[in-house]
C-alpha positions in Angstrom: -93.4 163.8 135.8 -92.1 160.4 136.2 -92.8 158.0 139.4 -90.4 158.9 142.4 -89.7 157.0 145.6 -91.5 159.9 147.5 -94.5 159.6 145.2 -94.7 155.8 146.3 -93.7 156.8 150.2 -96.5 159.3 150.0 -99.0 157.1 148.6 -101.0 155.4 152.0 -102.1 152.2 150.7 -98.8 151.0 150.5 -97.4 151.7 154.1 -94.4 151.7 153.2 -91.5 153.5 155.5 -87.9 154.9 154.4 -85.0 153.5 156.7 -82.3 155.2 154.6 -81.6 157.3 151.8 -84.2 160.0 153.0 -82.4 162.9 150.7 -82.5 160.6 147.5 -86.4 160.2 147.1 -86.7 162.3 144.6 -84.9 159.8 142.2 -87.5 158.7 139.0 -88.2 155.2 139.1 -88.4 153.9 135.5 -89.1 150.2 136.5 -90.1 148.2 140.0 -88.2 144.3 139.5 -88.6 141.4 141.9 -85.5 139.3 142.9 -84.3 136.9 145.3 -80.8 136.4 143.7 -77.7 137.1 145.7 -76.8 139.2 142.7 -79.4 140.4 140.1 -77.2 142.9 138.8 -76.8 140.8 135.5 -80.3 141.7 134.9 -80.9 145.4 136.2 -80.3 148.3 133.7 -80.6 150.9 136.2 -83.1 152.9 137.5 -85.2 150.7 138.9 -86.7 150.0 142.2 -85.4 146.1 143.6 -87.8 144.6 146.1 -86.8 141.3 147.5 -87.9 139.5 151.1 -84.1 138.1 151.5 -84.3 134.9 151.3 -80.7 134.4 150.0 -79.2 137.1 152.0 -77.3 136.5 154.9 -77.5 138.6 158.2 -79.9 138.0 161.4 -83.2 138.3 161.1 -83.3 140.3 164.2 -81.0 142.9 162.9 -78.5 142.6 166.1 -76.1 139.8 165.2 -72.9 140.4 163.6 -70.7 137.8 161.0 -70.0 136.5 157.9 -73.6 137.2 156.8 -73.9 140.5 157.7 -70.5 141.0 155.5 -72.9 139.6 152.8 -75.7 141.9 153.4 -73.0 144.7 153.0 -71.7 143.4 149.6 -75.4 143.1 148.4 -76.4 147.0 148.6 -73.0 147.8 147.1 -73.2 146.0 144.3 -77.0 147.3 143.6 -76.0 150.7 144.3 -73.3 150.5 141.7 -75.4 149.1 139.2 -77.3 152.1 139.5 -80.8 150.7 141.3 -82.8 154.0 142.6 -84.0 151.6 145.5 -84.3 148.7 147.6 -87.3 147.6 149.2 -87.2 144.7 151.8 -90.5 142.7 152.4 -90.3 141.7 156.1 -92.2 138.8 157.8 -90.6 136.2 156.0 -87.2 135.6 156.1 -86.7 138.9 158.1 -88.9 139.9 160.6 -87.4 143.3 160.5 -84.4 144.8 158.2 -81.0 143.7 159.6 -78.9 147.0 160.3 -76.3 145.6 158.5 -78.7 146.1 155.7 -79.8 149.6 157.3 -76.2 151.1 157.9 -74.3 149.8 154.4 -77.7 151.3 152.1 -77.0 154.7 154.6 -73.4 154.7 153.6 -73.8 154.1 150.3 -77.0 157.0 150.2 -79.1 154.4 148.5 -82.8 154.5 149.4 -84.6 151.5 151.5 -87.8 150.7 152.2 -89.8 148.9 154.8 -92.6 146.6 153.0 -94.8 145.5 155.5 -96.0 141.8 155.0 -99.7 143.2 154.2 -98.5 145.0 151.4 -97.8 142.8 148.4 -95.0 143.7 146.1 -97.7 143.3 142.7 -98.8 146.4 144.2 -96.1 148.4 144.6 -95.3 147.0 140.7 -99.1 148.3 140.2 -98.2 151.6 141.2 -95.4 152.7 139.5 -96.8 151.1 136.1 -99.9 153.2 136.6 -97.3 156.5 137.0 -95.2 155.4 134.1 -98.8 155.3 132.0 -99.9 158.7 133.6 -96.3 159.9 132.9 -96.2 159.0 129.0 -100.0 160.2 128.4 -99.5 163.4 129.8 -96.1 163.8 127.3 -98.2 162.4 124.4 -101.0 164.9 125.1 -98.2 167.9 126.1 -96.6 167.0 122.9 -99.6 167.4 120.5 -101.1 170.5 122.2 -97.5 171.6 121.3 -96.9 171.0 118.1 -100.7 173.0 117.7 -99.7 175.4 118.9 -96.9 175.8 117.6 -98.6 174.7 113.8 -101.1 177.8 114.7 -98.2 180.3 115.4 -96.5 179.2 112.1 -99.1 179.9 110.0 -99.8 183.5 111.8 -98.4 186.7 111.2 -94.7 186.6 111.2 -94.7 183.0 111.6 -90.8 182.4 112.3 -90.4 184.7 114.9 -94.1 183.4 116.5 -92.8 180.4 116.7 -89.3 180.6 118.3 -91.7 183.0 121.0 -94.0 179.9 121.8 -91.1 177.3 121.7 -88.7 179.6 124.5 -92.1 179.4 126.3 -93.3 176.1 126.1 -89.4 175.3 126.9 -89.2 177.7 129.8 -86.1 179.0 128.7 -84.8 181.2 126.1 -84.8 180.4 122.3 -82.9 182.3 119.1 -83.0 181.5 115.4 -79.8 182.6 113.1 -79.7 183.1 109.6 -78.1 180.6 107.0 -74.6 183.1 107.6 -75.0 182.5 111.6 -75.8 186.0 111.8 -77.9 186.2 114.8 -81.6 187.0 113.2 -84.1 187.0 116.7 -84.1 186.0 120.4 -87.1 185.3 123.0 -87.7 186.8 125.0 -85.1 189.8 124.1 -82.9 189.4 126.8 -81.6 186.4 125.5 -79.7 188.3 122.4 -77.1 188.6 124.4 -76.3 185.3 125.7 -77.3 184.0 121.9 -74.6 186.2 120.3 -71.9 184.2 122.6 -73.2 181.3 120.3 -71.3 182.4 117.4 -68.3 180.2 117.4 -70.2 177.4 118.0 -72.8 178.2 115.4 -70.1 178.6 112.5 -69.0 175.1 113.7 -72.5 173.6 112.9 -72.3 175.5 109.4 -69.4 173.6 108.1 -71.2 170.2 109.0 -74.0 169.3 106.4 -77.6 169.7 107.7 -79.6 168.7 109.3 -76.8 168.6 112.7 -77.1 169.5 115.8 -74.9 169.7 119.3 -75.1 169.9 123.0 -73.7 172.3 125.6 -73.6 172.8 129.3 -73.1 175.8 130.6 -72.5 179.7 129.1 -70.1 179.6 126.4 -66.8 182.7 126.0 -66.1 181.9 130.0 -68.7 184.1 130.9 -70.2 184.3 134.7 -71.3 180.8 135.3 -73.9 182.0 138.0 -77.1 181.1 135.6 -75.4 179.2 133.2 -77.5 177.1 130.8 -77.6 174.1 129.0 -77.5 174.9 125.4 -78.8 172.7 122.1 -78.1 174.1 118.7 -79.9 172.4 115.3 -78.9 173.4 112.1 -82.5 174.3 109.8 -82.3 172.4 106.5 -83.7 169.6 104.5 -81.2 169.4 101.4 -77.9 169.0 103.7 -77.6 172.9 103.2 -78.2 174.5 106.4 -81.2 177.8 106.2 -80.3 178.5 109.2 -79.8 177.5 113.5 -82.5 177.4 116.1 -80.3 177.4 119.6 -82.5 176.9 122.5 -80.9 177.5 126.5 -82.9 176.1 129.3 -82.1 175.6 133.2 -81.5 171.7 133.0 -81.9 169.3 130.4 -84.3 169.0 128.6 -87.0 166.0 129.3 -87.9 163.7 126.4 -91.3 165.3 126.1 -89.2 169.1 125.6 -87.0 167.2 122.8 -90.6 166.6 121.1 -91.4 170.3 121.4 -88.2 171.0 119.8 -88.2 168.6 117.3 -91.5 169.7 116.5 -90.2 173.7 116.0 -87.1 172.1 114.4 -90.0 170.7 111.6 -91.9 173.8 111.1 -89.1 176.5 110.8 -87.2 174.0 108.4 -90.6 174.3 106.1 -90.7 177.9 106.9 -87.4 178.2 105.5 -86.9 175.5 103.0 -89.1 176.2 99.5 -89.6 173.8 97.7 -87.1 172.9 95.5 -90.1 173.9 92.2 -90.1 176.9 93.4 -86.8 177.7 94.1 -85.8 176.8 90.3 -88.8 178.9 88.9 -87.7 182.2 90.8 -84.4 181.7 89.7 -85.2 181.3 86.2 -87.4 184.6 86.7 -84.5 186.2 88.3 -82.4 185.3 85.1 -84.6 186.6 82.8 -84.9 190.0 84.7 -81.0 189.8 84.7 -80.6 189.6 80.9 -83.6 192.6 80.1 -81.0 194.7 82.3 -78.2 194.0 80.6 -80.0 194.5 77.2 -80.9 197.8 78.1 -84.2 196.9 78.5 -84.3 198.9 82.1 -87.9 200.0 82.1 -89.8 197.0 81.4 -87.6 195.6 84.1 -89.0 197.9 86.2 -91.9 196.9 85.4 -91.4 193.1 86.2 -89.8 193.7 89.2 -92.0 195.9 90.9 -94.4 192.7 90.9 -91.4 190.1 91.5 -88.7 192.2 93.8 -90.4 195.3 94.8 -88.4 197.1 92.6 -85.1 197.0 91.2 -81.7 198.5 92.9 -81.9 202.7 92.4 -79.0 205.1 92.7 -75.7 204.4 92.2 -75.2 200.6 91.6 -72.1 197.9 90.9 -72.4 195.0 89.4 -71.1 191.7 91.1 -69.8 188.8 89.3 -68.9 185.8 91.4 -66.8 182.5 90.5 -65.9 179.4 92.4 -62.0 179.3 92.5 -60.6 176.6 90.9 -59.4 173.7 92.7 -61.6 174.4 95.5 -64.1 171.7 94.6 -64.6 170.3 98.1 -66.1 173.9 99.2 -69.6 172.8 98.6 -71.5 175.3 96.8 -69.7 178.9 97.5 -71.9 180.4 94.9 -75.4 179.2 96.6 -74.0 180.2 99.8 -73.1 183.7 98.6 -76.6 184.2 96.9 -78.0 183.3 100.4 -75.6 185.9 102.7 -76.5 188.6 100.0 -80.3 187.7 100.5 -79.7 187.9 104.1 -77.8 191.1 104.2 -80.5 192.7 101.8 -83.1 191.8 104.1 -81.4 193.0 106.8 -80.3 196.8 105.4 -83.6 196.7 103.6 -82.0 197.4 99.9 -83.4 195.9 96.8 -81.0 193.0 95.3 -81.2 191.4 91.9 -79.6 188.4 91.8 -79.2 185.3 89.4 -76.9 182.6 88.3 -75.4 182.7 84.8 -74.5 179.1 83.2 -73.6 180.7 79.3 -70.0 180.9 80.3 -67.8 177.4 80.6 -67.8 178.1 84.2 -71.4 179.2 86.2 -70.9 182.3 87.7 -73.4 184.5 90.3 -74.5 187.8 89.2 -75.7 190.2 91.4 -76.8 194.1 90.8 -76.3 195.8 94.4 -76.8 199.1 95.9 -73.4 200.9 95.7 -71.7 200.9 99.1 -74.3 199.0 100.9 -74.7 195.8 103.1 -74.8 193.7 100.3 -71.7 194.8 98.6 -69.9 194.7 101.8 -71.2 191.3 102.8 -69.9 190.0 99.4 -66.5 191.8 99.4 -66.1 190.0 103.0 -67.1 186.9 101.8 -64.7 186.7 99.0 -61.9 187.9 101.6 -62.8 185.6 104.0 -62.3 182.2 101.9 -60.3 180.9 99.1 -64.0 179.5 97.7 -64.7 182.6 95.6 -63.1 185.7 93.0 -65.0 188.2 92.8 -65.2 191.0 90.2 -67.2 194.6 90.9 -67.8 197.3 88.1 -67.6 200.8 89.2 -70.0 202.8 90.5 -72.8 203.4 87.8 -77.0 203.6 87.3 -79.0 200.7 86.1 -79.2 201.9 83.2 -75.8 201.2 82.3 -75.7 197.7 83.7 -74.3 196.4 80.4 -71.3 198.0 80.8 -70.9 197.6 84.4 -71.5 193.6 84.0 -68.4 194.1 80.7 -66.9 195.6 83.6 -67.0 193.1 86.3 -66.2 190.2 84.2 -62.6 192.2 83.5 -62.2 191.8 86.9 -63.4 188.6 87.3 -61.0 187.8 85.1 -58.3 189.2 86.9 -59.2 187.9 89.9 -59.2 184.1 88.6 -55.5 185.2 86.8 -53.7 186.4 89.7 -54.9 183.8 92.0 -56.9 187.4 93.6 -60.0 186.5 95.7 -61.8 190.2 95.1 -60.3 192.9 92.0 -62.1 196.0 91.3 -62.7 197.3 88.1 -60.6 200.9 89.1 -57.9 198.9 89.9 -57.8 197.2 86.8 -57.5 200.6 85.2 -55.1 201.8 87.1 -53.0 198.7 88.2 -50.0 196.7 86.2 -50.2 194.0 83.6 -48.1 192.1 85.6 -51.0 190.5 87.7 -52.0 188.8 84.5 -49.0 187.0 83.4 -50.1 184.3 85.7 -52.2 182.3 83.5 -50.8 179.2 82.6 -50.9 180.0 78.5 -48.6 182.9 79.3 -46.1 180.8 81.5 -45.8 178.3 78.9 -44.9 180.3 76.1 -42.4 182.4 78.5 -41.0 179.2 79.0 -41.0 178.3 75.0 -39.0 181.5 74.2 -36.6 181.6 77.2 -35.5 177.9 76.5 -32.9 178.1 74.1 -31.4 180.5 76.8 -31.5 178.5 79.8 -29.8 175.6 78.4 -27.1 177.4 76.9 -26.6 178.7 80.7 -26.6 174.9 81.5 -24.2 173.6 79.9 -21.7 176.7 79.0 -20.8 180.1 80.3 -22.3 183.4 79.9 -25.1 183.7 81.7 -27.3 184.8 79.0 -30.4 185.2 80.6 -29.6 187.0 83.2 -27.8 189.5 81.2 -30.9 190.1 78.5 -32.7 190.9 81.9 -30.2 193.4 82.5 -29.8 195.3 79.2 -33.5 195.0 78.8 -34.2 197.0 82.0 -31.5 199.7 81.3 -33.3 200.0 77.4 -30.6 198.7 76.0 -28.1 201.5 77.4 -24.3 199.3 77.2 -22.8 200.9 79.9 -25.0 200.8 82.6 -26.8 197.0 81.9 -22.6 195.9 81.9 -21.9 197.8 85.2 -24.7 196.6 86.9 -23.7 192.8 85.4 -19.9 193.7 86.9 -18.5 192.9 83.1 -17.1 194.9 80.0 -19.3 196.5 77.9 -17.7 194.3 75.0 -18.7 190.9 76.8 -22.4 192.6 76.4 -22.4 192.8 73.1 -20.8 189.3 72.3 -23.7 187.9 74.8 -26.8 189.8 73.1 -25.1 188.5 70.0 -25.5 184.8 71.1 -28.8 185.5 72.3 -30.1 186.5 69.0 -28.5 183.8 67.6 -29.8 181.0 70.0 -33.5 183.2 69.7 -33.6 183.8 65.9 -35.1 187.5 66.6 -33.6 190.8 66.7 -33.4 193.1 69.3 -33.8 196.0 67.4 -37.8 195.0 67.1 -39.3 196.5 69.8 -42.2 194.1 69.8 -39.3 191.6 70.1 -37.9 193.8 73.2 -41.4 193.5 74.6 -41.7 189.9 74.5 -39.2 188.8 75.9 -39.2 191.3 78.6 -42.8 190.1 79.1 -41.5 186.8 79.2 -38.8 187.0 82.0 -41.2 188.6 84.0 -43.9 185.8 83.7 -41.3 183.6 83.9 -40.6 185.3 87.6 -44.4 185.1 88.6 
């Protein structure tokens, strides 16, 4: 604990007595300076404790008089007091042989702190005094802070280390602690009845996410407007060494915390980022081992990927599986890396549910996608149909439902939908839906549109620059098959004018249309043309 004015008043060798300010002496003291200026508050920072004997003050020494000097004495413990001094202490047998009231009354006004310093008492000691505190004060935060970060070392490398250690850091704190997952899915709270008041974290967790790591911010009070009778004062840091948050550590204590807690956190802050940050070696060599694992499943090569990853994985994915294929959607380059951060919420979810995950990033195609075999159904399918939904980051495409065994077809599969996906502009397609959807959906690529707009030319600017509205009536006769009557009544003209305008259109279009694959065409055309 720092030096306080009570811890000086207290001390006997000093003598010295409080004349005001009696409900301010628990105020730290971070510095004692000596000055006789009118106005040192040029030089004061705040904090500190002024002592002065008053040998430029105005006033009476006897502390009865009134005037122009006791005006001054008035004017000197406001302007300390708003520099932010903790308190004044007079020496008195010099210039005063007692504090003036003046003095007395303006530092009681004003709830500033002063002190009697009787003559025997020299101010070096006083200055001895708090130095000695301020030395006791920083040893006992350097020892705290290494006996600490021990123990806090000693619970990392322990059984369950991350949850050890957000235990002995809402201890050490005397408060509560919680650690959250690279989603901000709430992972563990200490002691347990803090899940609750950590799950009110959320919003402000998934603002930390979207800044890069390592972040942090400061609250006061209970977030969501909740009952402010034990409210907290909240610090969040984001986990991560590589600007890609692993996760948040939140911690909620009664008051702020002291420099020597900030240590203790920055020291958790250290070990659950190594906890939770391999190395970047290793991170590259699983992921080339996941790879491989990938491409024996696909090549049918299911039992001696069994094999493999029973060592690596603890098995692969068993029952009814989909395959998952992932692609960042273009033009969202500024997302970061929607890919890595999918890999890590389907790690996540897996861990969580308990399924077995294979996962891996493929770079043969022109654009690296993510490939993931899941458990049909489960949390990781779900998480990564939500993730795709909840962005514009990511497509998705998911196979049906199938065995590993058949993973080659499923991943044939998902890359139809993938493909779909990136086409219509879709952030998740299903391979069902492909089956049993339109075409339509796919006449949004931009090869299509171009050669709609190649073919339909000649008949847009004809119906530019003369009359007959041919396009509009080839969309017509085209969606009646061709059937005279009805295209012209739903056109409002003569069945004659038809014909004479589906003759000019084969004209301006060099094709017949008696081809059907003609028909087709352009009917495919005027419809990508609408997309």
């Amino acid at each position: 604990m720092p030096p306080t004015l009570a811890s000086l008043v207290r001390n006997s060798s000093l003598h010295l007595t409080v004349l005001a300010g009696e409900d301010q002496l628990e105020r730290p003291v971070r510095w004692v300076h000596t000055s006789e200026l009118d106005d040192p508050t040029p030089y004061l920072e705040g904090g500190e404790l002024l002592l002065t004997t008053g040998i430029k003050l105005g006033g009476t020494g006897t502390g009865t008089g009134t005037g122009d000097g006791d005006e001054a004495l008035r004017a000197y413990v406001h302007r300390l007091a708003d520099a932010g001094v903790v308190g004044l202490g007079l020496g008195v047998g010099l210039s005063h042989t007692e504090v003036p009231r003046p003095l007395v009354e303006a530092a009681s006004e004003r709830g500033l702190p002063l002190l009697r310093v009787p003559q025997p008492t020299p101010f070096i000691a006083i200055s001895k005094a708090v130095s000695a505190a301020l030395a006791a004060e920083q040893y006992e935060a350097v020892t705290t802070s290494f006996e600490a970060q021990e123990e806090l070392t000693r619970a990392a490398l322990g059984k369950d280390g991350t949850a050890a250690v957000v235990r002995r850091l809402a201890a050490r704190l005397g408060g509560w602690a919680a650690l959250y997952d690279a989603t901000g899915a709430l992972s563990l709270a200490a002691p347990d009845w803090a899940a609750r008041r950590a799950a009110r974290l959320a919003g402000e967790v998934d603002r930390l996410r979207r800044r890069p790591a390592p972040a942090s911010a400061a609250l006061q009070g209970r977030p969501g407007g909740a009952d402010t009778a034990d409210e907290d004062f909240v610090v969040l840091q984001s986990l991560g060494a590589d600007r890609r948050p692993r996760g948040f550590l939140a911690v909620g204590t009664e008051a702020r915390l002291s420099p020597t807690e900030r240590y203790v956190l920055n020291a958790a802050v250290a070990l659950l980022t190594l906890t939770l940050e391999r190395s970047r070696d290793l991170r590259r060599a699983e992921e080339r081992m996941g790879t491989a694992l990938l491409r024996l499943v696909l090549a049918g090569e299911t039992a001696t990927a069994r094999e493999v990853a029973a060592v690596l994985y603890g098995g692969l994915p068993e029952g009814a599986v989909r395959v998952l294929l992932a692609q960042a959607a273009r033009g969202e380059e500024d997302e970061g890396d929607p890919l890595a951060d999918l890999a890590d919420r389907a790690e996540q979810a897996a861990g969580r549910a308990g399924e077995r995950l294979l996962v891996a990033r493929d770079r043969s195609a022109a654009e690296e996608r993510l490939v993931l075999l899941a458990q049909d159904g489960g949390a990781v399918h779900g998480d990564c149909a939500a993730a795709a939904e909840e962005g514009d980051a990511l497509a998705l495409g998911v196979s049906a439902a199938t065995v590993t065994e058949q993973a080659g077809a499923a991943f044939a599969q998902a890359e139809r939908a993938l493909a779909v996906a990136l086409r219509s502009g879709q952030h998740l397609v299903d391979h069902d839906e492909v089956g049993t959807g339109s075409l339509l959906p796919l006449l949004g690529d931009e090869a299509v549109s171009a050669f709609a707009e190649g073919v339909l030319r000649p008949l847009r600017e004809h119906d530019r620059t003369a009359r007959g509205d041919l396009e509009a009536s080839l969309r017509a006769w085209l969606s009646r098959h061709g059937q005279w009557d009805a295209a012209a009544a739903d056109l409002g003209v003569h069945r004659h004018t038809l014909r004479y305008r589906m003759r000019r259109v084969e004209e301006l279009l060099g094709r017949s249309l008696d081809d059907t694959d003609v028909r087709m065409e352009l009917w495919l055309a005027l419809r990508a043309g609408d997309r």
